[in-house]
C-alpha positions as CSV (number, residue, x, y, z in Angstrom):
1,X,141.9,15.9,0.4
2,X,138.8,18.3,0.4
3,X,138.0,16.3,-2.5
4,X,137.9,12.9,-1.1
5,X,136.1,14.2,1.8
6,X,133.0,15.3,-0.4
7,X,132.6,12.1,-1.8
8,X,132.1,10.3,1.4
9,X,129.3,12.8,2.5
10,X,127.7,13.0,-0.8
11,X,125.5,9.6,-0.4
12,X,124.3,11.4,2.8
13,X,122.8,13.5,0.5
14,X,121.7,12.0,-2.1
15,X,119.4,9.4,0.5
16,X,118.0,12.3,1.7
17,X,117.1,13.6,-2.1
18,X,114.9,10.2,-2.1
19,X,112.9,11.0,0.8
20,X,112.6,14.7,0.2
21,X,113.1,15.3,-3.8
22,X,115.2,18.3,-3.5
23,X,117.7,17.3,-1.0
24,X,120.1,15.5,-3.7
25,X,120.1,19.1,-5.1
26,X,122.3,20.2,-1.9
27,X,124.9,16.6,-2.5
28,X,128.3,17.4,-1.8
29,X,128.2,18.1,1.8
30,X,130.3,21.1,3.4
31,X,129.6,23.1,6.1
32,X,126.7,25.1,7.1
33,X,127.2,27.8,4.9
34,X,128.5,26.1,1.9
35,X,125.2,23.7,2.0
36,X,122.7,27.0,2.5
37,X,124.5,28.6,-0.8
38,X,124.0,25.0,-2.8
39,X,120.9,25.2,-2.0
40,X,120.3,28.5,-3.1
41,X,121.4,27.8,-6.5
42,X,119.9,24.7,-6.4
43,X,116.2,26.2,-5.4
44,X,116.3,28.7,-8.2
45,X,114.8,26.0,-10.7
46,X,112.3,23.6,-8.2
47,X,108.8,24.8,-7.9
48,X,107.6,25.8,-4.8
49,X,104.0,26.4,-4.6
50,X,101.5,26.4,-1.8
51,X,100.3,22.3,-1.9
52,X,99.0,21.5,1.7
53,X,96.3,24.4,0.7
54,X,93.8,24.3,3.7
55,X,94.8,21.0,5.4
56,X,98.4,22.6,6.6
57,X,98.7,23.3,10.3
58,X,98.0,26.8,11.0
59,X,100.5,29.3,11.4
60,X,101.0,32.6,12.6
61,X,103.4,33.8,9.8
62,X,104.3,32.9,6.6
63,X,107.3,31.9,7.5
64,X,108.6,29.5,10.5
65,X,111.6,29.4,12.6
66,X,113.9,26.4,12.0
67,X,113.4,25.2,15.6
68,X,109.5,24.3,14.1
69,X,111.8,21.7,12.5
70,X,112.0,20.0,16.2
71,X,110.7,16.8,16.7
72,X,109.4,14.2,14.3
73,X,108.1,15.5,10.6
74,X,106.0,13.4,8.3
75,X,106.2,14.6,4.9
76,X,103.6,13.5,2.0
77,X,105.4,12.9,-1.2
78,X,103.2,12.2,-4.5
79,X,104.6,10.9,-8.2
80,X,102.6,12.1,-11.4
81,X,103.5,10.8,-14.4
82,X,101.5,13.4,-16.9
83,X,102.8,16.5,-16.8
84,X,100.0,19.3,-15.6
85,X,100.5,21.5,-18.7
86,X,99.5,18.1,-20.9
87,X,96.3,17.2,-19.7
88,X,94.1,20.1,-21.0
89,X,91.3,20.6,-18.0
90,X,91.0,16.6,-17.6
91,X,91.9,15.3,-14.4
92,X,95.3,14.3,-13.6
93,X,96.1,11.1,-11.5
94,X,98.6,10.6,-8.5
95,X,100.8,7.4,-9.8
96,X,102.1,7.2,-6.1
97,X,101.3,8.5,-2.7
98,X,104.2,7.4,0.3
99,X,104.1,9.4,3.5
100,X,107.6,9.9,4.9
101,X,107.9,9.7,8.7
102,X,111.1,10.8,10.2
103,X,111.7,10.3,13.6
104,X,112.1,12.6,16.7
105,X,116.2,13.2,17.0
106,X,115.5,12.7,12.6
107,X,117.8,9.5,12.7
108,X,115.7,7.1,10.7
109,X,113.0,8.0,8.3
110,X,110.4,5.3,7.2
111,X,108.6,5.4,3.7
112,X,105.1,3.9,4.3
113,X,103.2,3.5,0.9
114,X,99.5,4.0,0.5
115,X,98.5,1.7,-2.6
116,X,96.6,3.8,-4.9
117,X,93.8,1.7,-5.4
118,X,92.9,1.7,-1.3
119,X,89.0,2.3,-0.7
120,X,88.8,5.3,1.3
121,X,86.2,8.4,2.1
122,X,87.1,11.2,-0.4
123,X,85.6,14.6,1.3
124,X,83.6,17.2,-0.7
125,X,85.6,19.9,-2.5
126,X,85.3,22.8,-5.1
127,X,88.6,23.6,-6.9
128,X,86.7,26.7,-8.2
129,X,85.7,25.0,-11.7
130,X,84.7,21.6,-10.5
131,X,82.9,20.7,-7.6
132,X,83.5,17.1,-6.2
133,X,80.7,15.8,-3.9
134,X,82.4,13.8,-1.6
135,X,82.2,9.6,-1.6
136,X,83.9,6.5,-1.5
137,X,86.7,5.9,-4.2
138,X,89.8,4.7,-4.8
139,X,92.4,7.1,-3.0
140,X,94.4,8.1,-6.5
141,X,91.3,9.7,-7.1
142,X,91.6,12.3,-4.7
143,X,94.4,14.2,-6.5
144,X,92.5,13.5,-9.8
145,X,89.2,15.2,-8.4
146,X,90.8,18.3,-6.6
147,X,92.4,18.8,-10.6
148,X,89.0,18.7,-12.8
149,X,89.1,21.5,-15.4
150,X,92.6,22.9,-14.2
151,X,96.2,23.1,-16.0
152,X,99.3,24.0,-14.6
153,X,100.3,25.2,-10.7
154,X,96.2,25.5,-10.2
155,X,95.4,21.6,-10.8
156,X,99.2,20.5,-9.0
157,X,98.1,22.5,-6.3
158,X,94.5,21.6,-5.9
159,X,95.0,18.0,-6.4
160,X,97.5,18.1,-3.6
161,X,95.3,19.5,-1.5
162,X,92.2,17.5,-1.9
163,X,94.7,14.2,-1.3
164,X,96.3,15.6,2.1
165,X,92.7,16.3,3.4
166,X,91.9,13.0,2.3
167,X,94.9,11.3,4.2
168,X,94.5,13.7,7.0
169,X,91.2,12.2,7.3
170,X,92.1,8.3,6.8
171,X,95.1,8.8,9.2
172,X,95.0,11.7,11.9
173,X,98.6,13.0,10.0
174,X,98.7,16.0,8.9
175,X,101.7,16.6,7.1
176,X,104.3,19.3,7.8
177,X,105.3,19.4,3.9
178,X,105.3,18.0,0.6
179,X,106.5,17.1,-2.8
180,X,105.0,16.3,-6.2
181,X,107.4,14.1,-8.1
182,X,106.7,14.2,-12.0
183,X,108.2,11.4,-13.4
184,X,107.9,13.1,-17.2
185,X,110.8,15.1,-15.9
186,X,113.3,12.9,-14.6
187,X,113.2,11.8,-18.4
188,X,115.4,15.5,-18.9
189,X,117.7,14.2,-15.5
190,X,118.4,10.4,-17.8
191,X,118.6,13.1,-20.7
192,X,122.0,14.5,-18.8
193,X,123.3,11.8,-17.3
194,X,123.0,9.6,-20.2
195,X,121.7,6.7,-19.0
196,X,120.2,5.0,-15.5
197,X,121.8,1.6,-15.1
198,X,119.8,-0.5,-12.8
199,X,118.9,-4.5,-11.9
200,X,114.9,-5.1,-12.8
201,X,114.1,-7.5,-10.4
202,X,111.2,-9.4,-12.2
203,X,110.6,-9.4,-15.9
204,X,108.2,-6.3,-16.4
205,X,105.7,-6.3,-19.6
206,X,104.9,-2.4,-21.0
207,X,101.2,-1.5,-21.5
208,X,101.9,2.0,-22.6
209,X,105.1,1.4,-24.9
210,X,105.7,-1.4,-27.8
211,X,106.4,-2.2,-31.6
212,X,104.3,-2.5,-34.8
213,X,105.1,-4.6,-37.6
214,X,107.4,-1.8,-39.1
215,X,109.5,-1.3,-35.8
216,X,107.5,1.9,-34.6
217,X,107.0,2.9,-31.5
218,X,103.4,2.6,-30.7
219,X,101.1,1.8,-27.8
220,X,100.2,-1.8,-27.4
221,X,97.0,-1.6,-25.0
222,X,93.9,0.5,-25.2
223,X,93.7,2.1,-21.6
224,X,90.5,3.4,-20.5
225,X,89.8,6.8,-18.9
226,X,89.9,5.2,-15.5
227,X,93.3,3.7,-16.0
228,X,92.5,0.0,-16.7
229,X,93.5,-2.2,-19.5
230,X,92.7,-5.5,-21.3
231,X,95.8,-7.2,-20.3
232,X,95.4,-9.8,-22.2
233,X,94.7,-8.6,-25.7
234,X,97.6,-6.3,-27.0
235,X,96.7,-4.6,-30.3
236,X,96.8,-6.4,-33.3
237,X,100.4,-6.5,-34.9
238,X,101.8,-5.0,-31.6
239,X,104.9,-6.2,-29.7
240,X,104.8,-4.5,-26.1
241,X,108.1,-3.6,-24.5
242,X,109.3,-6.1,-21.9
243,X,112.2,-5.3,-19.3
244,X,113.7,-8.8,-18.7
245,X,114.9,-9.7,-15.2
246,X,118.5,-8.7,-15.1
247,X,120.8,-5.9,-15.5
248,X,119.6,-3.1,-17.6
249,X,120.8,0.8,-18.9
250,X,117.4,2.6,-19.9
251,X,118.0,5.7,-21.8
252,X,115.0,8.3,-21.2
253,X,112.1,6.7,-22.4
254,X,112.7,3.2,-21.4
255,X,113.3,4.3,-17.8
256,X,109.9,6.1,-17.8
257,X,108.4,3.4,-19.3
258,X,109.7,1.1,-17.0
259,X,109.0,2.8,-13.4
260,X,105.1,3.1,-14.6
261,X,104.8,-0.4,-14.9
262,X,102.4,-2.7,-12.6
263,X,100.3,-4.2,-14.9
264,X,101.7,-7.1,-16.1
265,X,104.7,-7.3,-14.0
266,X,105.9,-11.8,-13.7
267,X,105.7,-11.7,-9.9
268,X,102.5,-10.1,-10.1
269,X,102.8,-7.7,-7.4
270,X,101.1,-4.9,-8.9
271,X,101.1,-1.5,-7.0
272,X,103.7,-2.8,-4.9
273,X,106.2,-4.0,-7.4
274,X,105.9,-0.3,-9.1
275,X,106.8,0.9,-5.9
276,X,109.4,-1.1,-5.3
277,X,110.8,-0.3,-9.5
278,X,110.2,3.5,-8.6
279,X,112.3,3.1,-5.7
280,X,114.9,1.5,-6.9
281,X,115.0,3.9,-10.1
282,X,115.1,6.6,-7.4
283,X,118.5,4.6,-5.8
284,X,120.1,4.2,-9.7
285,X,119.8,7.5,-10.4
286,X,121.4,8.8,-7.3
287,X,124.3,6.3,-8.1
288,X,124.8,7.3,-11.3
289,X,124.5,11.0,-10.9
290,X,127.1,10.6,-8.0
291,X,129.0,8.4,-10.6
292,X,128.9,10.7,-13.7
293,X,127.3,14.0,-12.6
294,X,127.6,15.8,-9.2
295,X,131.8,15.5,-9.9
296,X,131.3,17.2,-13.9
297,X,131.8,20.8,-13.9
298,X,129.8,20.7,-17.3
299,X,127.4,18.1,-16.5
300,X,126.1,19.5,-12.9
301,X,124.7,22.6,-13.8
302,X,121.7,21.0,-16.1
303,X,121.8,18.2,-13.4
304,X,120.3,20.7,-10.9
305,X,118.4,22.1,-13.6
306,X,116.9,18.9,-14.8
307,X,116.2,17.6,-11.2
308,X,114.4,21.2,-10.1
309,X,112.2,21.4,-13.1
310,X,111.1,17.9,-12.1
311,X,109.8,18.5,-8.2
312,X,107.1,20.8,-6.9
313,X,107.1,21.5,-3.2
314,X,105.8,22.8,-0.3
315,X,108.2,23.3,2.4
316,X,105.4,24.5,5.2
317,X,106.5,27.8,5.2
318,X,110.2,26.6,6.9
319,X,113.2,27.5,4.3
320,X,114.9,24.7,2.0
321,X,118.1,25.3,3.6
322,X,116.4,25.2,7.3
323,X,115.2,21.5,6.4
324,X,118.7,20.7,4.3
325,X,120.7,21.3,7.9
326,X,117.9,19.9,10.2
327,X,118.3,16.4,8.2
328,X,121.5,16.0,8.1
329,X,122.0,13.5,10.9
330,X,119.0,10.7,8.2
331,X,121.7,8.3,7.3
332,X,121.5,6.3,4.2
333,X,121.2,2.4,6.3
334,X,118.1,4.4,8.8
335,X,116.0,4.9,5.4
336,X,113.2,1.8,5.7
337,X,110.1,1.4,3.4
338,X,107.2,0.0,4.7
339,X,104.8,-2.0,3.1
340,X,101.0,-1.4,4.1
341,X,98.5,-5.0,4.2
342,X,102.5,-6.7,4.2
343,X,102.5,-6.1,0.4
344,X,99.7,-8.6,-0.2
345,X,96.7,-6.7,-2.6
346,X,94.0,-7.4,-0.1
347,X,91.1,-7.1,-2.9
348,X,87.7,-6.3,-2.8
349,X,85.0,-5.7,-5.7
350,X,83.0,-2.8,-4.9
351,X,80.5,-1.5,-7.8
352,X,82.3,-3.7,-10.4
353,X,85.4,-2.7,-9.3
354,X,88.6,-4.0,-7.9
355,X,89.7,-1.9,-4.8
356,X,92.5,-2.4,-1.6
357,X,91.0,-2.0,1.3
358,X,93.6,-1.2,4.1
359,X,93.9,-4.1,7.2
360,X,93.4,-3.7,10.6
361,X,97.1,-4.0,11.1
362,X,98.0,-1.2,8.4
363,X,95.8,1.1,10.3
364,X,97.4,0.4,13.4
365,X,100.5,1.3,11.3
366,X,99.2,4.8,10.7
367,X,98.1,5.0,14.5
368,X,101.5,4.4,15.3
369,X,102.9,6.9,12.3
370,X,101.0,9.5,14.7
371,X,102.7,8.7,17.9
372,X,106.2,8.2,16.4
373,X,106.3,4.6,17.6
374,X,106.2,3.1,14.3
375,X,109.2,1.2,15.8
376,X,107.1,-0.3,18.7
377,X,104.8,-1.6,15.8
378,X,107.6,-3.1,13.2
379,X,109.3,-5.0,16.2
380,X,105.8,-6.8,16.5
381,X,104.7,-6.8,12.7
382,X,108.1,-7.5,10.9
383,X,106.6,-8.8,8.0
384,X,106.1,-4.8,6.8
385,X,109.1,-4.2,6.6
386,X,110.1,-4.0,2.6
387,X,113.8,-6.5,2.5
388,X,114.4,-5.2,-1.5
């Protein structure tokens, strides 16, 4: 009986673990008690580190009460796929930035992308080794900038600061926490579970992953420092991977591979279709850890591991547990993604360069991300709303 029971809450859970990264860590439901001891064990292995830096509302303590929790919470969540320790002092780039708004009684929660190549005003900062002296430039480049000639914890946390100033800026929010997803490490979580079994929606071309002649794994694309790529000249002798439309089970490197994909994807919906894969990777892996891991006595254990090691946050001073209980009432069907400019890539060449530049009506989204009346503004723009 206690059994069944679990299962049902469990996908309460693992929702939340979308929107926040660690709450899947705390799947299994169980009363107040029970959840604050899972995620004990659970926080033992996920980085927590100072991100928000000097853009975090001020506090009197270091730590907050839970009833700071009150009213609505917008949380910045940022994917990396190179880990911090790899890149050797050169500067590490945000793969995705989504600001997660959850309402006032924390009912619904709403994941508004910001597409990574949007034109915005990056302020001036010094990381201590690198000084950045403010400009126009893609907003991916924020994170990259704060990080110049760090490694480790200095450049995660100095990139994530640089970006929050820079949103704070572009959209009055300033978040109450946040959340560095490294998509290197939910290789080690597809490592334990096996396999992520998932439907690819449009048939998705690799430019980092392919084939020689031989059958070796190689890359099939020169890509340029600033992340672009002649997409229509593979190497010579080179076979990229390609990810069919249809069912699929990636083992590690194929879902990596996959979910950093927008390059040469067939409906040719660039940023927006990797957010959409990375989301739906996200959903896959929740369904098949609650399928083949969170009910394996041997399997769980390196499941909380794996999932830790692969999330960084910043919980603004309230405890993990505090914001585990205070979310409990986001239910799975309240969970909408947004798409900013409706999902169109509204272009513009600036300097030789292809950049986004954010509509009137996605600014008004942010507005309205301010005042919590985001639903005021979807009831009147409905074509933001993401349907897959």
């Amino acid at each position: 009986m206690g059994s069944s029971k679990r299962r049902r809450r469990t996908p309460r859970w693992a929702i939340a673990t979308i929107t926040f990264g660690l709450l899947l860590l705390v799947g299994g439901g169980g009363g107040a008690i029970a959840l604050r001891e899972t995620v004990a064990v659970a926080s033992a292995s996920v980085g927590q580190e100072t991100l928000l830096g000097s853009a975090a509302e001020p506090t009197e303590g270091t730590t907050k009460k839970n009833a700071d929790l009150d009213g609505a919470q917008n949380l910045l969540l940022v994917g990396i796929d190179q880990r911090p320790t790899e890149t050797h002092g050169e500067p590490l780039r945000s793969d995705s930035i989504i600001l997660l708004h959850i309402n006032k009684d924390h009912s619904s929660g709403y994941l508004i992308s910001l597409p990574r190549d949007s034109y915005v005003n990056i302020p001036a900062y010094d990381n201590g080794k690198q000084r950045w002296g403010g400009g126009k430039d893609k907003i991916n480049a924020a994170f990259a900038y704060g990080t110049r000639g760090l490694e480790g914890n200095d450049a995660l946390k100095h990139g994530f600061e640089l970006l929050t100033i820079t949103v704070k800026q572009l959209t009055g929010i300033t978040p109450d926490a946040g959340a560095i997803i490294d998509f290197q490490g939910f290789r080690d979580v597809v490592n334990v579970l096996g396999r992520v079994c998932m439907y690819v929606d449009t048939t998705t071309k690799s430019i980092h992953l392919g084939k020689d002649k031989n059958g070796n794994t190689t890359k099939p694309f020169n890509i340029h420092s600033d992340g672009t790529v002649n997409k229509n000249h593979p190497l010579p002798g080179v076979t990229p991977n390609t990810y069919t439309k249809g069912n699929h089970c990636f083992n590690p490197s194929q879902a990596l591979d996959f979910v950093r994909q927008r390059d040469l994807l067939d409906d040719g919906s660039f940023d927006y279709g990797r957010q959409r894969h990375q989301q739906q990777f996200f959903k896959a892996i929740v369904n098949q850890a609650l399928k083949d891991g969170l009910d394996s006595p041997t399997k769980l254990p390196k499941l909380l591991t794996a999932f830790g090691k692969a999330m960084t946050v910043d919980t603004g001073g309230v405890p993990l547990a505090d914001w585990a209980l205070s979310m409990r009432s986001l239910k799975p069907d309240r969970l909408v993604t947004i798409k900013t400019n409706e999902g169109k890539f509204n272009s513009d060449k600036i300097n030789g360069r292809d950049v986004e530049l954010l509509s009137a009506d996605s600014m008004d989204l942010l507005k309205a991300v301010k005042k919590d009346q985001i639903d005021n503004f979807l009831i009147s723009h409905p074509k933001f709303v993401a349907t897959s």
